[in-house]
N, CA and C of each residue as an Amber inpcrd file, in Angstrom:
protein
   336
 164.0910000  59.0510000-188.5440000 162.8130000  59.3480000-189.1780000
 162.1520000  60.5080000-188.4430000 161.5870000  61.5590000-189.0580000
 160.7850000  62.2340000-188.8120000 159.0420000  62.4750000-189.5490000
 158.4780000  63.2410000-189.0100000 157.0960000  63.2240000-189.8640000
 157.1860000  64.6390000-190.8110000 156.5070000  64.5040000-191.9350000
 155.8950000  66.4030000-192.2490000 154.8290000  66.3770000-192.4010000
 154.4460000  67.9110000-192.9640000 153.5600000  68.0630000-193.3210000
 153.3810000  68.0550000-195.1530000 152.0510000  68.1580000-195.7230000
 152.6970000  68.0400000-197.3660000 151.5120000  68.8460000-197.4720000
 151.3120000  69.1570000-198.9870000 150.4890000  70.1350000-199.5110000
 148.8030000  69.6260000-199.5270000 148.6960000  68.5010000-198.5910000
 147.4050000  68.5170000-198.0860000 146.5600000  69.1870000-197.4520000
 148.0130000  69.5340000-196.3630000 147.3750000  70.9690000-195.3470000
 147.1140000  72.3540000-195.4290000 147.4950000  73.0000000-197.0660000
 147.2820000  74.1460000-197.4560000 146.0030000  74.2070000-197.7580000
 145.2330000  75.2280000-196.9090000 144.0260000  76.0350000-197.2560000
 143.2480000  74.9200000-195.7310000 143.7210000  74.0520000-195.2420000
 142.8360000  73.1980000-194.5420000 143.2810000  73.5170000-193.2550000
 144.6760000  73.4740000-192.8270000 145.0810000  73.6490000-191.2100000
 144.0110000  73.3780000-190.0390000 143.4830000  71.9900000-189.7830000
 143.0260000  71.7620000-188.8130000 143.5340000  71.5520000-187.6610000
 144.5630000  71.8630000-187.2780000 145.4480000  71.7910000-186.0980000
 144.3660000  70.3700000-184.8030000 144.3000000  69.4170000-185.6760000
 144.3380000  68.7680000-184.7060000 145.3700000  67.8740000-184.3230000
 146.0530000  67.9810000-185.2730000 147.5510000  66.8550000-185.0970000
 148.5240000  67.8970000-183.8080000 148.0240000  69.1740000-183.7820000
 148.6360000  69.9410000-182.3660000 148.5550000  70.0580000-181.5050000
 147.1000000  69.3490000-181.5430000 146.4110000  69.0980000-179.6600000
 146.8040000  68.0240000-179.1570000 147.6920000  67.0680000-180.0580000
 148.4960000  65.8930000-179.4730000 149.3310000  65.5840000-179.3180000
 150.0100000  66.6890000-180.2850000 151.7340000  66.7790000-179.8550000
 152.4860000  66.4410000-178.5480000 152.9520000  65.8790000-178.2210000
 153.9310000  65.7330000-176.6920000 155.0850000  66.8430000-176.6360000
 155.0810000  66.8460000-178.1250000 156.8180000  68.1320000-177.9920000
 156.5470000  69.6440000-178.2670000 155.4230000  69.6170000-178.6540000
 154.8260000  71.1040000-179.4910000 155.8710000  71.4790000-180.5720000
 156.0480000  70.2510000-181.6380000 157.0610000  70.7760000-182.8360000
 156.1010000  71.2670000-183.7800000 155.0530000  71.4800000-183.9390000
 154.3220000  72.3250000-184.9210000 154.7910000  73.4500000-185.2160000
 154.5730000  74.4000000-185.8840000 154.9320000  76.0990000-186.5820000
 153.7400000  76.0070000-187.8530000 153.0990000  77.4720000-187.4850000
 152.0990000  77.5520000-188.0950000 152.5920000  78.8620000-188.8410000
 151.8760000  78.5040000-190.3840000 152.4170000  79.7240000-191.6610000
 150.6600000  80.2110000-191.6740000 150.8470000  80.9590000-192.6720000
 149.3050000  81.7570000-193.3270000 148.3100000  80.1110000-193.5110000
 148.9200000  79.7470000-193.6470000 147.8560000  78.8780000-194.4720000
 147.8520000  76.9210000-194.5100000 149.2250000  77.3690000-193.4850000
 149.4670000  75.5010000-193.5750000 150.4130000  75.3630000-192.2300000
 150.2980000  74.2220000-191.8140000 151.7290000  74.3250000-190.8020000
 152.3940000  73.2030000-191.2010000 153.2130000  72.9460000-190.3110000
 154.9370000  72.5360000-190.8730000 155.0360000  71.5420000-189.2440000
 155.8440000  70.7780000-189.9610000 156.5970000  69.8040000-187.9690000
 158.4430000  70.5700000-188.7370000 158.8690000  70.4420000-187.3960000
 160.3740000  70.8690000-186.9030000 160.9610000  69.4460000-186.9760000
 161.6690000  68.9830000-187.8810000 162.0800000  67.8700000-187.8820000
 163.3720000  67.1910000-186.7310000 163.7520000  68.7800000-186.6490000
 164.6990000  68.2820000-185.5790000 164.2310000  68.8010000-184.2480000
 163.1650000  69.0210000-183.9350000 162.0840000  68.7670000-182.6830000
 161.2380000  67.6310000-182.4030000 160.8580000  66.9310000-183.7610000
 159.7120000  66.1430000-183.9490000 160.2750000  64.3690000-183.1960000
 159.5870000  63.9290000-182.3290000 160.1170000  62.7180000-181.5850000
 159.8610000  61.6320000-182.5250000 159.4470000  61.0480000-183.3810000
 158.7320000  60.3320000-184.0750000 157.6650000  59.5650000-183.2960000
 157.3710000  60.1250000-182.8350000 156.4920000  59.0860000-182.0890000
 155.1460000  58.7480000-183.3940000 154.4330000  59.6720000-183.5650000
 153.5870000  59.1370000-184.7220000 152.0190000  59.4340000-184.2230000
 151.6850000  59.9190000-182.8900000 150.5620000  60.5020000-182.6550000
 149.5690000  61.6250000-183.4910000 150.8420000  62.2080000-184.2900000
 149.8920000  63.8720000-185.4500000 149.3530000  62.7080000-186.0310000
 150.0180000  61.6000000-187.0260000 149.7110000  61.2970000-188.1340000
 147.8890000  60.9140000-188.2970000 147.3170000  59.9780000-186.8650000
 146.2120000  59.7270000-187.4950000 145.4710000  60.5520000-186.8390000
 145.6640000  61.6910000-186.5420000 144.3560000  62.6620000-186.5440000
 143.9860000  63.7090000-187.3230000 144.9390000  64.0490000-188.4320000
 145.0710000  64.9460000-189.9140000 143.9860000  63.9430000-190.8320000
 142.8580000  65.1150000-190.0840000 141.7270000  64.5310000-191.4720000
 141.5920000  64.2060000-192.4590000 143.0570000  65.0280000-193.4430000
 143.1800000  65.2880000-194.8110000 144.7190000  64.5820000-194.9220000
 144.8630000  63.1680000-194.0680000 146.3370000  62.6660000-194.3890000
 147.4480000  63.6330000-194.9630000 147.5420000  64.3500000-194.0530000
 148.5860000  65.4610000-194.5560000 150.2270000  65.4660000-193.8410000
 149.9060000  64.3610000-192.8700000 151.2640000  64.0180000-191.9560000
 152.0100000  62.9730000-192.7550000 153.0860000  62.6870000-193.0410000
 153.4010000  61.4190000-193.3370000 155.2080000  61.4680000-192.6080000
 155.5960000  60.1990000-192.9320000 156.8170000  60.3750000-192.0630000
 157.3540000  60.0420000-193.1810000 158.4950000  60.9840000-192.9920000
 159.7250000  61.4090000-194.1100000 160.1680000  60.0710000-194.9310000
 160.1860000  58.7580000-194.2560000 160.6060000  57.8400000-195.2200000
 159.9840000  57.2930000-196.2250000 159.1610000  57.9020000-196.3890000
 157.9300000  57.5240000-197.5420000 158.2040000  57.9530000-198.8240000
 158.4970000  57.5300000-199.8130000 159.1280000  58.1760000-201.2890000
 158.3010000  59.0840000-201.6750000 159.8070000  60.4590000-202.4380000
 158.6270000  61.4630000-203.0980000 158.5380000  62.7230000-201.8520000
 159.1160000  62.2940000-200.6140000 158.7560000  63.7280000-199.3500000
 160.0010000  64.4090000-199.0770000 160.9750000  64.1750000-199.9610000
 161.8100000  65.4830000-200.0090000 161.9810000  67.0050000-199.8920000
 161.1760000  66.9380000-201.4190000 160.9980000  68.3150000-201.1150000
 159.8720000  69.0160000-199.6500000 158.8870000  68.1750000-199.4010000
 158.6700000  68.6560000-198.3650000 159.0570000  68.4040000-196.9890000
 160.2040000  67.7430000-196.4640000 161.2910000  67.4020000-195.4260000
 162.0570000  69.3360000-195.7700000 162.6450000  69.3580000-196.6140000
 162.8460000  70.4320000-196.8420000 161.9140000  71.7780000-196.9170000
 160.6980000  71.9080000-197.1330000 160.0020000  72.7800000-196.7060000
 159.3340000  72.7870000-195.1390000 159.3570000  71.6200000-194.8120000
 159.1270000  71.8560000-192.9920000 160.2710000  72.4850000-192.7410000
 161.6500000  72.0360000-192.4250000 162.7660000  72.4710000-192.1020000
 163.0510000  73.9310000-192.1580000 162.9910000  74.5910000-193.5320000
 163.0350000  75.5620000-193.4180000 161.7280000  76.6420000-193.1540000
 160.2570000  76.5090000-192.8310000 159.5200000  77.0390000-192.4380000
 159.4240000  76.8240000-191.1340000 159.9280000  75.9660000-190.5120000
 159.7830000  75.9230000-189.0860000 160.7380000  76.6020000-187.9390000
 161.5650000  77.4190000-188.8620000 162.1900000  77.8870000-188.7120000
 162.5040000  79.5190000-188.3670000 161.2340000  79.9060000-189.1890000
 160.5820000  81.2600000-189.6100000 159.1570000  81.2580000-189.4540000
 158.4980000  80.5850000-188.9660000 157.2650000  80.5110000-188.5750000
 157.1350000  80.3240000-186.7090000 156.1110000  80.7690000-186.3860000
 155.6520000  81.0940000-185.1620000 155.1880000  79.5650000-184.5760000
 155.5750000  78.6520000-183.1510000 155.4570000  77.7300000-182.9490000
 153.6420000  78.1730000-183.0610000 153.1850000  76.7220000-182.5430000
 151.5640000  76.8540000-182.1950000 151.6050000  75.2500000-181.2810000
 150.6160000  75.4070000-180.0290000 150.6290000  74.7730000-179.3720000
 149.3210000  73.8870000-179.3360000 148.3040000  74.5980000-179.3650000
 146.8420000  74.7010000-179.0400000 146.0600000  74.5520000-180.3520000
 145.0600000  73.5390000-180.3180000 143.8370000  73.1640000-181.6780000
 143.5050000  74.6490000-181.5620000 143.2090000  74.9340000-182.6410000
 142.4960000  76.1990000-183.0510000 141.3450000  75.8790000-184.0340000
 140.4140000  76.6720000-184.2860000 138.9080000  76.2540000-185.4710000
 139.7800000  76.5900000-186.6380000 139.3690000  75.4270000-187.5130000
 139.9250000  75.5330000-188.5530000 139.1620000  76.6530000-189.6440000
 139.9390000  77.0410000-190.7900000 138.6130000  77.9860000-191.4990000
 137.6830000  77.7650000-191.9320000 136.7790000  78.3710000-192.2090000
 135.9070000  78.1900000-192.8940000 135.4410000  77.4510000-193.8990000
 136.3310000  77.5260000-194.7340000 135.7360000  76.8040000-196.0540000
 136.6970000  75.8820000-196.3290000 137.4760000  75.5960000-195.3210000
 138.6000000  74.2860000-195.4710000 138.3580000  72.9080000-195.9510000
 137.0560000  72.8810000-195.5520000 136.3740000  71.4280000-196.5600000
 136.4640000  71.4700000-197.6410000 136.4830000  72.8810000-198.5550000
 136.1920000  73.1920000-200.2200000 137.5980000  72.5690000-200.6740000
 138.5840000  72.8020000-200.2050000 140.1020000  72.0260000-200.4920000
 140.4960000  71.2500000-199.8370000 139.9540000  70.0820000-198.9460000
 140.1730000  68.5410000-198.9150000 140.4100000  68.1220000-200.1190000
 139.8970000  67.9350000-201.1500000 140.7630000  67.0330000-202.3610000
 140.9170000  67.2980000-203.4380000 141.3840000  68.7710000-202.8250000
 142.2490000  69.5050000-204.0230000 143.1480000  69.2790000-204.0940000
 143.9180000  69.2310000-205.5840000 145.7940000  68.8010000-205.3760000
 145.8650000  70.0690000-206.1190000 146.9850000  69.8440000-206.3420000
 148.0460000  71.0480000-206.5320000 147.8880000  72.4420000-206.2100000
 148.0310000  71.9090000-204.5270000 147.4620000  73.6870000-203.7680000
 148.5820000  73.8850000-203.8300000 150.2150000  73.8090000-203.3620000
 150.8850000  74.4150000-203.5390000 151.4000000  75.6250000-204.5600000
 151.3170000  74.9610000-205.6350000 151.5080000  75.8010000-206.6520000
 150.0620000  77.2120000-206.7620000 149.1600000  77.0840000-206.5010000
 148.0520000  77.4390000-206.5330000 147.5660000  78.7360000-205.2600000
 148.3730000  77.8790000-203.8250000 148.2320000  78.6800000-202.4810000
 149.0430000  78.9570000-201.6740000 150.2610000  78.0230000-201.8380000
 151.0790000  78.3770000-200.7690000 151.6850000  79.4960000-200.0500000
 151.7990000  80.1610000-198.8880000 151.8340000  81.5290000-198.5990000
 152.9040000  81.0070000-197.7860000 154.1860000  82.0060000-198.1480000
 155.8910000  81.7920000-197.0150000 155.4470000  82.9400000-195.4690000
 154.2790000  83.1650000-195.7290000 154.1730000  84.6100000-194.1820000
 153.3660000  83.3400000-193.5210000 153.8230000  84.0250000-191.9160000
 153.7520000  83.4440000-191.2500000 152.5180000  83.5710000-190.3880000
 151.9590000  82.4140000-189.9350000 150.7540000  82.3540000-188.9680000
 150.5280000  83.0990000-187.7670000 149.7770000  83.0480000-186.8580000
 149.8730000  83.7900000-186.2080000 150.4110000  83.0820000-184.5310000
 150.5640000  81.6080000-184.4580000 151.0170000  80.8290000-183.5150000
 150.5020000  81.0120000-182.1320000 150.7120000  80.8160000-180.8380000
 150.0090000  80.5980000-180.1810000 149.7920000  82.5820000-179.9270000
């Protein structure tokens, strides 16, 4: 088992699930970050500090496709170690759905 991230975290990236990491498997894109599944310990510490339940661990039905989009963005994205301020108006898309289709950006963050 591993954890991801899912299209909760687009437009929101509060990197607080990174200030607790033990392994620093985070990778941060434009607009969302990603866990390294084959970095990620399972331990389960990100999950309850993602304001916007955006962690879940891969065995949960339905997280395929995004097991597969951590994997390969974490790959091509810049690690990140350190909480950073989240943006600005990241509250306006807390409970927005279908940001993916809507926001998702493949360029990469700017990491630590």
């Amino acid at each position: 088992m591993t954890y991801v991230v899912d299209e909760k975290c687009i437009k929101c990236k509060t990197t607080d699930c990174v200030a607790v990491c033990p392994v620093d498997c985070f990778y941060e894109g434009e607009n969302m970050l990603v866990i390294h599944p084959d970095e990620c310990i399972d331990c389960g510490v990100c999950e309850p500090e993602c304001p916007v339940d955006a962690i879940k661990a891969d065995s949960e039905p339905g997280l395929e496709k995004w097991l597969a989009l951590n994997q390969e963005y974490a790959q091509k994205w810049p690690n990140i170690t350190v909480k950073k301020d989240m943006p600005k108006d990241a509250h306006v898309y807390w409970a927005e759905t279908g940001k993916f289709d809507k926001y998702f950006s493949p360029k990469p963050g700017a990491g630590d």
